[in-house]
C-alpha positions as a Markdown table, in Angstrom:
| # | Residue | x | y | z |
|---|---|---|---|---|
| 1 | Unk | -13.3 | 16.4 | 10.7 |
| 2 | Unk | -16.0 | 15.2 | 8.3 |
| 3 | Unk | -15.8 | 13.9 | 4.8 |
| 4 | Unk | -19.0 | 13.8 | 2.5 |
| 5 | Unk | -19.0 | 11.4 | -0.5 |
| 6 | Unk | -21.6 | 11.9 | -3.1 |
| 7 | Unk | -21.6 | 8.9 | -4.9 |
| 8 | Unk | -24.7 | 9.5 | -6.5 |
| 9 | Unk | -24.0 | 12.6 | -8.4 |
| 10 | Unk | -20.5 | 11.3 | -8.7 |
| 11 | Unk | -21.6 | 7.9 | -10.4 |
| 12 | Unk | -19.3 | 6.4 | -8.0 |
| 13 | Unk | -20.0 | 1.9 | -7.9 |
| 14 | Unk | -20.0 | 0.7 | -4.7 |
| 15 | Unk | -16.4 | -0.4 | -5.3 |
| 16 | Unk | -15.2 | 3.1 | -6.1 |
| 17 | Unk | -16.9 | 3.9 | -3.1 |
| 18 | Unk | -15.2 | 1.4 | -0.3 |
| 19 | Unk | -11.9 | 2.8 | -2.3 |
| 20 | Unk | -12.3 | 6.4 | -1.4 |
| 21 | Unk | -13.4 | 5.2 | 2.2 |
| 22 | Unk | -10.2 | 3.7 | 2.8 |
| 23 | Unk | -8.4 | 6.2 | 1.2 |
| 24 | Unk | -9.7 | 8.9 | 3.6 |
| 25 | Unk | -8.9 | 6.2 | 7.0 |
| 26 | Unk | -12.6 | 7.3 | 8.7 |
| 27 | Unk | -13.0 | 6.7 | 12.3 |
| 28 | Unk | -16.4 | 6.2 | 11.2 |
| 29 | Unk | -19.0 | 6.0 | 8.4 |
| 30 | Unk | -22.6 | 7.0 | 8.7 |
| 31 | Unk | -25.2 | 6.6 | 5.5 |
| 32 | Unk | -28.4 | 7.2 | 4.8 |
| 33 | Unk | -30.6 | 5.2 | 3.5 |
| 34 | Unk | -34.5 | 5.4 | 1.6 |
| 35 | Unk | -36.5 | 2.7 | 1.5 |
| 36 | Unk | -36.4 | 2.1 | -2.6 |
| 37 | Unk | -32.6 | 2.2 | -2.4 |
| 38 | Unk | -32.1 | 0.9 | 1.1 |
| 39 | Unk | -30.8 | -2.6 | -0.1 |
| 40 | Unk | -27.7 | -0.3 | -1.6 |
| 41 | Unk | -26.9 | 1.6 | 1.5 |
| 42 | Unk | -26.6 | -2.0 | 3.2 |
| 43 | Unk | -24.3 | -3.7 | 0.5 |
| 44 | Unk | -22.1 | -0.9 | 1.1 |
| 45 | Unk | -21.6 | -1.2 | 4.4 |
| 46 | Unk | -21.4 | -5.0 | 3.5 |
| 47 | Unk | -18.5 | -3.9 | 1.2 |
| 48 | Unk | -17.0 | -1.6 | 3.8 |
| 49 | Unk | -16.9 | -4.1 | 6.7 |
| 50 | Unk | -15.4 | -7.1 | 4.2 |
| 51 | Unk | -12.6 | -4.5 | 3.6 |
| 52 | Unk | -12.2 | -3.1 | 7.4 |
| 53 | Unk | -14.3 | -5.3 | 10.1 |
| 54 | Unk | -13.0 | -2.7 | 12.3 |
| 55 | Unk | -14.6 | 0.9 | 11.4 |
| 56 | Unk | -18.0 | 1.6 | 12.8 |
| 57 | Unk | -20.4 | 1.4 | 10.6 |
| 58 | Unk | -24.1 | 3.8 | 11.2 |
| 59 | Unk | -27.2 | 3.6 | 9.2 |
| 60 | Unk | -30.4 | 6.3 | 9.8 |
| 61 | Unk | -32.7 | 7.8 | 7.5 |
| 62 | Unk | -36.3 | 7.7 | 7.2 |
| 63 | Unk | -36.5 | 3.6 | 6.1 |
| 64 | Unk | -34.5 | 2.6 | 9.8 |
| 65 | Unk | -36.4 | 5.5 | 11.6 |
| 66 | Unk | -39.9 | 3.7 | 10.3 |
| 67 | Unk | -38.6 | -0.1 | 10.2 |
| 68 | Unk | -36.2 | 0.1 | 13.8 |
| 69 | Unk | -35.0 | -2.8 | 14.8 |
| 70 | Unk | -36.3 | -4.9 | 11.3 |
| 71 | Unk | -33.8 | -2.8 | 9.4 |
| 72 | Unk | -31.0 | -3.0 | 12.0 |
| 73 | Unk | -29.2 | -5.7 | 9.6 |
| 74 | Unk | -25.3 | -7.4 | 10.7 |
| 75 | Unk | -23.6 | -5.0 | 8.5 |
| 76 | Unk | -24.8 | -2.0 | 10.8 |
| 77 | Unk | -22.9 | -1.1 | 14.0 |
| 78 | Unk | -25.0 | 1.4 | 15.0 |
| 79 | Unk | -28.7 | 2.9 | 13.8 |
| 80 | Unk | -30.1 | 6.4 | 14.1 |
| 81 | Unk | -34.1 | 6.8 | 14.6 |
| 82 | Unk | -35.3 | 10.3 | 13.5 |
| 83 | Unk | -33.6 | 13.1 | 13.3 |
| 84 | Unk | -30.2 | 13.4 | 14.7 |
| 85 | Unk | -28.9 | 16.8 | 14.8 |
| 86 | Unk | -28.6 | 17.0 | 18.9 |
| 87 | Unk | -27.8 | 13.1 | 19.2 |
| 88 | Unk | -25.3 | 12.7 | 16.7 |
| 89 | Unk | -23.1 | 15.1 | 18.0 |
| 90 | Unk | -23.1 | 13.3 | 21.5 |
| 91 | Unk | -22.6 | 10.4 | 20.2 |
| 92 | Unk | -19.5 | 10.9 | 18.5 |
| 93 | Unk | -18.5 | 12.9 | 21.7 |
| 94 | Unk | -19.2 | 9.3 | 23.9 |
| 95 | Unk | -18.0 | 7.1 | 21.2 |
| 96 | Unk | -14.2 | 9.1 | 21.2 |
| 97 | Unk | -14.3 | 8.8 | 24.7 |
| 98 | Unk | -15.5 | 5.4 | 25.1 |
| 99 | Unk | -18.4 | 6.2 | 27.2 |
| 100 | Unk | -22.1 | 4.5 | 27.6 |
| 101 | Unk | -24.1 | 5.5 | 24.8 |
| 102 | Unk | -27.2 | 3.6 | 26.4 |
| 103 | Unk | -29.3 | 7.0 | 28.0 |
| 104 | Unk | -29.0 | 9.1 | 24.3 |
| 105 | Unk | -32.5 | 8.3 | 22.3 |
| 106 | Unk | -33.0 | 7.2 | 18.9 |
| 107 | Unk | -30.0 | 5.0 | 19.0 |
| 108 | Unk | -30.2 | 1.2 | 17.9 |
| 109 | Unk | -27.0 | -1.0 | 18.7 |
| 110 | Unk | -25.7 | -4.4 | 20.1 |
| 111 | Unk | -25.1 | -5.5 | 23.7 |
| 112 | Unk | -23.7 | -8.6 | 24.1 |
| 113 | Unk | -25.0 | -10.2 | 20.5 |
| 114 | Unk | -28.9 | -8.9 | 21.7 |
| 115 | Unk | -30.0 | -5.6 | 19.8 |
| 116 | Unk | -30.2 | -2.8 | 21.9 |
| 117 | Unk | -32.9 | 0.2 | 21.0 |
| 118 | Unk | -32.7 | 3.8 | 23.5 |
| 119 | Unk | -36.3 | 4.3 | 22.4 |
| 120 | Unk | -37.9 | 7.7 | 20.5 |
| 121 | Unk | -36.1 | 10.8 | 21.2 |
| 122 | Unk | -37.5 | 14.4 | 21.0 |
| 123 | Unk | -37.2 | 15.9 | 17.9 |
| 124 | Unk | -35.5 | 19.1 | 16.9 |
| 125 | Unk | -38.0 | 21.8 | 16.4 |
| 126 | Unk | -35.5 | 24.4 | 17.0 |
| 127 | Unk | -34.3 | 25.3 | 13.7 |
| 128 | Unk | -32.7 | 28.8 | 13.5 |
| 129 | Unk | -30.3 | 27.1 | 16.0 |
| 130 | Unk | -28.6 | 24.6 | 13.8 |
| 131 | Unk | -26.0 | 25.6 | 11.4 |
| 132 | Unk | -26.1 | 26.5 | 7.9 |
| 133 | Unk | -25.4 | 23.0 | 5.8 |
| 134 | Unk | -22.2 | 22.2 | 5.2 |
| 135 | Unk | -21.9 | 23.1 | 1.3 |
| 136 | Unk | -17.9 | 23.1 | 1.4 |
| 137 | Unk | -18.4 | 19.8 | 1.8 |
| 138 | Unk | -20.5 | 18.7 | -1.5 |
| 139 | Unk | -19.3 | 19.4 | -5.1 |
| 140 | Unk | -21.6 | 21.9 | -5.6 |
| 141 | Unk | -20.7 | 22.7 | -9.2 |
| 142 | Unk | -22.7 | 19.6 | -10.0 |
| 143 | Unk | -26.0 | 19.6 | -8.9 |
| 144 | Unk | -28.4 | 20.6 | -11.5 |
| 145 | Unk | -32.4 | 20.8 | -11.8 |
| 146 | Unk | -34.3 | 21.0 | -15.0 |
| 147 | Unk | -36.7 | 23.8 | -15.4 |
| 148 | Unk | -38.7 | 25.6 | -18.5 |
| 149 | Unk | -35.7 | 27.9 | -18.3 |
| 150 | Unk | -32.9 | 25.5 | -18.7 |
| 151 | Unk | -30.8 | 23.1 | -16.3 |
| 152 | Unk | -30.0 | 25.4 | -13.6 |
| 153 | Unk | -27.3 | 25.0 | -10.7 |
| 154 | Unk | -29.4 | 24.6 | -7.9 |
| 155 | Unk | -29.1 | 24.1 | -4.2 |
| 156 | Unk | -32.2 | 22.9 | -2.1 |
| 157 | Unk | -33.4 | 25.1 | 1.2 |
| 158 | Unk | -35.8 | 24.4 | 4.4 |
| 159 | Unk | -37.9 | 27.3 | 6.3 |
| 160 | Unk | -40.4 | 24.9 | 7.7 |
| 161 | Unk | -40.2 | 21.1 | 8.9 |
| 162 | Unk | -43.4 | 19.2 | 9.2 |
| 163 | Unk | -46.6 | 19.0 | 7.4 |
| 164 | Unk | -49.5 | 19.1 | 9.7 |
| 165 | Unk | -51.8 | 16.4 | 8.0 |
| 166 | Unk | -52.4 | 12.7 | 8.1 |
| 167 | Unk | -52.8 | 11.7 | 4.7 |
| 168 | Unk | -52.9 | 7.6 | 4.6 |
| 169 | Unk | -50.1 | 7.2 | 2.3 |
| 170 | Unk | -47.9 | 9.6 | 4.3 |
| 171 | Unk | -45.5 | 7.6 | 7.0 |
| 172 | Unk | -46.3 | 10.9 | 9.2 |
| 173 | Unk | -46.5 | 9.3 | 12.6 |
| 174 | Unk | -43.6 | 7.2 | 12.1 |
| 175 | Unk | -41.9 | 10.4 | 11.0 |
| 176 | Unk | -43.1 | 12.6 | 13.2 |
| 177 | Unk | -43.8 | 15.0 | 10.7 |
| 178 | Unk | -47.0 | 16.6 | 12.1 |
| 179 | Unk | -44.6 | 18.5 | 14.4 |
| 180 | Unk | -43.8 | 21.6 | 13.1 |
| 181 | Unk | -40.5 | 23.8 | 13.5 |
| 182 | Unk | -40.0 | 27.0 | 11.3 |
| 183 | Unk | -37.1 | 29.0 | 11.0 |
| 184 | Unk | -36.7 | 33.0 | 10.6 |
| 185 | Unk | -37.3 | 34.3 | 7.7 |
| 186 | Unk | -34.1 | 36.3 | 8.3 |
| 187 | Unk | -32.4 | 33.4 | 8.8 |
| 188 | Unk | -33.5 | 31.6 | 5.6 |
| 189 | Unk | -32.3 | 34.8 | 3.4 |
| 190 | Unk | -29.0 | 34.9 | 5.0 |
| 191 | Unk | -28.7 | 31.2 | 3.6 |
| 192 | Unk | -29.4 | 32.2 | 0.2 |
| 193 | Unk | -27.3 | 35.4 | 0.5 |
| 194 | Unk | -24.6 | 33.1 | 1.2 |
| 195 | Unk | -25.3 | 30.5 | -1.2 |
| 196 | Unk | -25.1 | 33.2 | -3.7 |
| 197 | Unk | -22.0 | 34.9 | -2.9 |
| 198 | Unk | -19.7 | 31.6 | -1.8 |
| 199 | Unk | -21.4 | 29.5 | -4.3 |
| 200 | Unk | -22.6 | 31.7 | -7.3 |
| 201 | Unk | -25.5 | 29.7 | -6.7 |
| 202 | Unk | -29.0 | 31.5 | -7.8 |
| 203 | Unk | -31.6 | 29.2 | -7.9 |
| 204 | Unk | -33.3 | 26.9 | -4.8 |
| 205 | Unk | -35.6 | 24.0 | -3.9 |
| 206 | Unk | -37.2 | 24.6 | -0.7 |
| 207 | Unk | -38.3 | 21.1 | 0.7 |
| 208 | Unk | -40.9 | 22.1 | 3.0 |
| 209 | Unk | -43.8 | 20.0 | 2.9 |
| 210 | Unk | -45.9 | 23.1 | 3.0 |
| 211 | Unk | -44.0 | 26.2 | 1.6 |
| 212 | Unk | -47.0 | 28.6 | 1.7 |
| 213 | Unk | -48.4 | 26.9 | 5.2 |
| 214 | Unk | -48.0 | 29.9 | 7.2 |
| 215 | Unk | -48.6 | 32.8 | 4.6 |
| 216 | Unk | -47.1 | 35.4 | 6.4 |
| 217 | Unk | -44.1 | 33.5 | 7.0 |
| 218 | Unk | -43.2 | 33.1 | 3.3 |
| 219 | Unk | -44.4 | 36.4 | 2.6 |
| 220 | Unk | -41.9 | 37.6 | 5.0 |
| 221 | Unk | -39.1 | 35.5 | 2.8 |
| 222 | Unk | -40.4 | 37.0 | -0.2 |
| 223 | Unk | -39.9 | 41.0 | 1.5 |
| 224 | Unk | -36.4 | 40.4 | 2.5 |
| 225 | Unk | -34.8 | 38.8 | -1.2 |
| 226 | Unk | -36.8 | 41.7 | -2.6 |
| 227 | Unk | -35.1 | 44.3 | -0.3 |
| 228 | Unk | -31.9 | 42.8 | -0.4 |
| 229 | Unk | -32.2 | 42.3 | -4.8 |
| 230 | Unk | -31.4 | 39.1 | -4.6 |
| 231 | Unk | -31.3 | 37.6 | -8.4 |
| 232 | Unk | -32.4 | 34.2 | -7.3 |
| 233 | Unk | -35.2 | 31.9 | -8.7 |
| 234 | Unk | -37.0 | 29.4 | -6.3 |
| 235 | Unk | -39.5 | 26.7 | -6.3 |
| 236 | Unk | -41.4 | 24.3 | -4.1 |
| 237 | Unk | -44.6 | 22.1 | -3.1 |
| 238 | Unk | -47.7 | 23.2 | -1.2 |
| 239 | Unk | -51.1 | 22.5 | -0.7 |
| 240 | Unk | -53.2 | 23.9 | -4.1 |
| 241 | Unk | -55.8 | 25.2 | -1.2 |
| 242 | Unk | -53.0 | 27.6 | 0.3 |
| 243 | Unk | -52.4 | 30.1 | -2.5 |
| 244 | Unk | -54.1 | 33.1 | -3.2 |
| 245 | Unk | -53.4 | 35.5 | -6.5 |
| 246 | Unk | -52.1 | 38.0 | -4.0 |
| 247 | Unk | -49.4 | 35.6 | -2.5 |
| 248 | Unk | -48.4 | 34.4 | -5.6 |
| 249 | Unk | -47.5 | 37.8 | -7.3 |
| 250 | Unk | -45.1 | 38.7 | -4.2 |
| 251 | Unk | -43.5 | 35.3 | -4.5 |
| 252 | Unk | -43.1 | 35.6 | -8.2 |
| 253 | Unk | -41.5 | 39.1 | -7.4 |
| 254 | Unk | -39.1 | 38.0 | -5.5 |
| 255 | Unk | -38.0 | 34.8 | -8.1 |
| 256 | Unk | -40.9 | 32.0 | -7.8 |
| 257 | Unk | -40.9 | 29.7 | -10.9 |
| 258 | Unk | -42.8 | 26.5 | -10.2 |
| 259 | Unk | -44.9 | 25.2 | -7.4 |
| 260 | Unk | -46.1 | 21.4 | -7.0 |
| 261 | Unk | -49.2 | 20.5 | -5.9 |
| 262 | Unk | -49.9 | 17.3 | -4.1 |
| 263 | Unk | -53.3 | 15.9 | -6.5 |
| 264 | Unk | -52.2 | 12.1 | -6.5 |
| 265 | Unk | -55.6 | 11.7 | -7.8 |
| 266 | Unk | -60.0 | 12.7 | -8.7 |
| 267 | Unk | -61.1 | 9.9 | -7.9 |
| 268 | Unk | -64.1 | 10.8 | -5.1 |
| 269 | Unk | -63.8 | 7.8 | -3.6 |
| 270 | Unk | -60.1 | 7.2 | -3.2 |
| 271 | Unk | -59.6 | 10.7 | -1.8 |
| 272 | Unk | -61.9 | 9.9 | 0.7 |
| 273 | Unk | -60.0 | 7.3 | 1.5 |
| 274 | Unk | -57.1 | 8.8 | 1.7 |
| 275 | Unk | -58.2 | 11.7 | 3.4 |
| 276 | Unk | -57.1 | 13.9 | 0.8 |
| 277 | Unk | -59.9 | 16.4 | 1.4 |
| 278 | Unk | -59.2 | 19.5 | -0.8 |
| 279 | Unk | -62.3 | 20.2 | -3.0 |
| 280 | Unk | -60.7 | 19.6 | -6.7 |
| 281 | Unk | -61.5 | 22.9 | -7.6 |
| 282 | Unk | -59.3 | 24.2 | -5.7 |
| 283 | Unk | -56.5 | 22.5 | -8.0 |
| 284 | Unk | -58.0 | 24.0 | -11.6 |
| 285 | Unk | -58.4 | 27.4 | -9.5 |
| 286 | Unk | -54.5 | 27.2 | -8.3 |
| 287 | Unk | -53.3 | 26.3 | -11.8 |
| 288 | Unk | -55.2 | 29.3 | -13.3 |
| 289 | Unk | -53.5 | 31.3 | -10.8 |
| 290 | Unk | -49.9 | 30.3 | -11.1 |
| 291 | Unk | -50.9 | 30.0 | -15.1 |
| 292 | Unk | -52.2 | 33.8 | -15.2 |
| 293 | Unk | -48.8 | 35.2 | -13.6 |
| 294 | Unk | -46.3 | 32.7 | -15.7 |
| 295 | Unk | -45.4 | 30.2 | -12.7 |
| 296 | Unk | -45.0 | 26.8 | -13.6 |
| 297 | Unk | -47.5 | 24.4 | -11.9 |
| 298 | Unk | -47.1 | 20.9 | -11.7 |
| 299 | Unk | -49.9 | 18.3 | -10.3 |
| 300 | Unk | -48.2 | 15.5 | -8.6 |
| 301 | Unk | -50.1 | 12.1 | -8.6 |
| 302 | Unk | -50.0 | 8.6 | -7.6 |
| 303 | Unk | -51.2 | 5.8 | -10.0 |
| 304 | Unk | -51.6 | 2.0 | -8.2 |
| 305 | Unk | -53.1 | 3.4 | -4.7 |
| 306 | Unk | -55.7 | 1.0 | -3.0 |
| 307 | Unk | -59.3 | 0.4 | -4.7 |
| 308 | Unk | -57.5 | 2.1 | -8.2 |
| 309 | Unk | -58.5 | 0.9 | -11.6 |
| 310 | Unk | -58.2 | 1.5 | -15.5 |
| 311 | Unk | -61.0 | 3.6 | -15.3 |
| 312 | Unk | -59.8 | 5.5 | -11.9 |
| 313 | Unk | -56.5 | 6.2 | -13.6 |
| 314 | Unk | -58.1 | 7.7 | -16.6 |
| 315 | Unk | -60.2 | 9.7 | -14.5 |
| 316 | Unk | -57.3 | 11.2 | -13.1 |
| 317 | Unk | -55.2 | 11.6 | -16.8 |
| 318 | Unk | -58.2 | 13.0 | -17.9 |
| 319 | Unk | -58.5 | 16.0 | -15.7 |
| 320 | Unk | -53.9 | 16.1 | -16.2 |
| 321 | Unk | -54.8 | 16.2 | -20.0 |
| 322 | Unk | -58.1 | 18.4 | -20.0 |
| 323 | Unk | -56.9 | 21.1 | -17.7 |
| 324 | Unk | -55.9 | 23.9 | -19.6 |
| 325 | Unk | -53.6 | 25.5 | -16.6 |
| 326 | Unk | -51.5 | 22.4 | -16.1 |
| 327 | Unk | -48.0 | 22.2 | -17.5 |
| 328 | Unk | -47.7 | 19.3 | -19.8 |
């Protein structure tokens, strides 16, 4: 049986969280943790050990799957590299029955005092065969997103895992994220069928890196909520080079309402360096675009990046400011 505590969206303090713990008498705990925030996810399993020594505690995420055994602090029994939906299952399986854990991948632990890492395991690619996400778990009333048409209830989504480039700032090989997997479209519109009629849910993030990466995949997406009139409004991030007119009328027509582009900045130079090599051009013409048809576009950048200065950062506010298609 599985417990999910939210303490984020439930303002819970560490305290309050250790309480609930204990309250529910785990066999285990597993969080996650992000680099910004990782000191949090280990002074609560600090907090749950000086409470209960006894209960397992596991750590993954992407700041443990990047740092490994630097990350793999005393407070953590156990700590998942990657992704973990085919290990973590055998591992509970081994742990119950108290049997060697030492041939399943992506697993850091202790043997006798000395840390103890399985090395990199394959990652799941696979995805129409994992599950749905288990809502019933979340407080789902409670998640909201701000938009141009009002905070909505929102749930996020994935149709495609991975991102196929190597920009510098990106921890893709670390991640693995140049690996692609892609799930059915058929599969992705039973999710938000679902979500809609158990959750009265109607609007979703999809967290692909990519969404439009393989247009015919998304246009497949956008066929099936049209056919099935699905009221639903959606949103996501994609390359600004990766959009036609065409593709963005069919995704508005079947509920798109704001796409992110990935800018971080105009500097020539910088780009270069980065290896952020879409033409900028291509950014004005995909703002005019999603402008034209009533989208919302918003240009993500990032200020303080290697060789930046006052005048690089105006460059880049500049074009933000000057750029009649981008939403202020």
């Amino acid at each position: 049986e599985a417990v999910i505590i939210d303490a984020e969206v439930n303002c819970l303090r560490i305290s309050e969280v250790v309480q609930k713990a204990q309250e529910i008498k785990p066999d285990i705990i597993a969080l996650t943790g992000k680099s910004p925030f990782f000191h949090l996810s280990r002074q609560t399993a600090a907090a749950l050990k000086q409470v209960n020594p006894h209960i397992p505690v596991v750590i993954g995420g992407p700041h443990i799957t990047i740092m490994e055994k630097k990350a793999f602090f005393p407070e953590f029994d156990y700590g998942f590299v990657g992704e973990c939906e085919d290990t973590w299952p055998e591992f509970l399986n081994r742990l119950e029955k108290g049997r060697e854990i030492s041939d399943i991948k992506g697993i850091i632990y202790r043997r006798k005092g000395e840390i103890v890492y399985t090395g990199q395991h394959m990652y799941q690619r696979e995805l129409d065969k994992l599950p749905f996400p288990a809502r019933h778990l979340l407080p789902m009333d409670k998640y909201f997103l701000g938009t141009l048409q009002g905070r909505k209830n929102f749930t996020s989504i994935q149709s495609i895992r991975g991102c196929p480039w190597q920009c510098i700032f990106c921890a893709s090989a670390a991640l693995n994220t140049t690996s692609i997997g892609m799930r059915s479209a058929e599969l992705v519109v039973q999710e938000m069928k679902h979500v809609v009629d158990v959750y009265g849910i109607n609007h979703f993030m999809f967290v692909d890196d990519v969404l439009t990466l393989y247009p015919k995949h998304i246009t497949e997406i956008c066929d099936r909520i049209t056919a099935l009139n699905l009221k639903v409004t959606f949103e996501g991030s994609t390359r600004s080079n990766l959009i036609t007119e065409d593709l963005v009328i069919k995704m508005k027509k079947a509920g798109l309402t704001r796409l992110s582009f990935g800018l971080e900045t105009v500097d020539t130079e910088m780009r270069k360096t980065m290896k952020k090599k879409i033409p900028l051009e291509h950014y004005t013409k995909a703002n005019e675009i999603l402008g034209k048809h009533d989208v919302e576009a918003l240009n993500s950048v990032m200020l303080g990046l290697p060789g930046e200065t006052p005048e690089t950062i105006r460059k880049t506010l500049n074009f933000l400011k000057n750029d009649r298609h981008v939403k202020q």
